[in-house]
N, C-alpha and C positions, 0 to 999 in steps of 0.2 A: 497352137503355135506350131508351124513345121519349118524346119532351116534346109535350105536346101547349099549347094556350092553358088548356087544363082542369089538368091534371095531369101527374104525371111516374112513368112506368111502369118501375122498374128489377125483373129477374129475374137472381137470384144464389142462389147457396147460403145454406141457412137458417140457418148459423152466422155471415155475414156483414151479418145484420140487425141495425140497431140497435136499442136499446132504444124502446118508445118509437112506434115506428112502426106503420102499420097494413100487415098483411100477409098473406096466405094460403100457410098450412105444409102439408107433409105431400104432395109433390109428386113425383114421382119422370117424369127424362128420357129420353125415347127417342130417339136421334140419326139421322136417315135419311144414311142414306151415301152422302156425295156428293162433288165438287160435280155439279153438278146444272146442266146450257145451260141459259140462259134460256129459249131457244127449247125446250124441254122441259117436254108439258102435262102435267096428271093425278099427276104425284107424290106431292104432296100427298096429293087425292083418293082416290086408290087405298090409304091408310092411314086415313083420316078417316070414309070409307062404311062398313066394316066396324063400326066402331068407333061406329060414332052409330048404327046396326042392334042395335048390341047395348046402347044408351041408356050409353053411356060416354064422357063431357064429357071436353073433351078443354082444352087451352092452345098455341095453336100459336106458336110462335115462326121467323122465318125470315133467314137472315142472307143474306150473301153467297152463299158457297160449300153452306149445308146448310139443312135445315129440321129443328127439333125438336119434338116431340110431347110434352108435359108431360100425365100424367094422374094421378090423384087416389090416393095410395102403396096406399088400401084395395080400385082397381080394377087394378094394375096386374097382377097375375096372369092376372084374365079378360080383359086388354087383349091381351097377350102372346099366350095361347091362341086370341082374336078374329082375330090376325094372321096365326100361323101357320094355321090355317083357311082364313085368306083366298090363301095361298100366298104371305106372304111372309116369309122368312130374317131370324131374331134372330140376331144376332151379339153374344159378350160379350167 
């Protein structure tokens, strides 16, 4: 959830939407496996270049401990396959 003076941004599971609300469906997460030092560059990145190389919009979300990769359920296949390409390990 982030609140801005503008608007208020919540990301939840799409059965948890209320009626009513304006929202974008059809999302599916990728969990980078962490945590993750702060003092630690490029994580992100190293997920996001591949993936914008291959014109695949992405949602990133970043908590504490993990960063999560939201991309669009009809991309998520050729995301997956962009990743491994790129050398890095899907875990299910």
């Amino acid at each position: 959830m982030a609140r801005t003076a503008d608007e208020l941004s919540v990301v939840c599971e799409e059965s948890r939407v209320p009626t009513g609300v304006r929202v974008e469906r059809d999302w599916s997460a990728l969990k980078l496996e962490g945590p993750f030092p702060f003092s630690t560059t490029g994580v992100l990145e190293s997920i996001l270049q591949p993936l914008a190389q291959a014109e695949i919009s992405i949602f990133a979300v970043s908590t504490y401990d993990t960063d999560y990769v939201l991309i669009q359920r009809e991309r998520i296949a050729a995301a997956v396959e962009e990743l491994r390409k790129a050398g890095h390990e899907l875990l299910t």
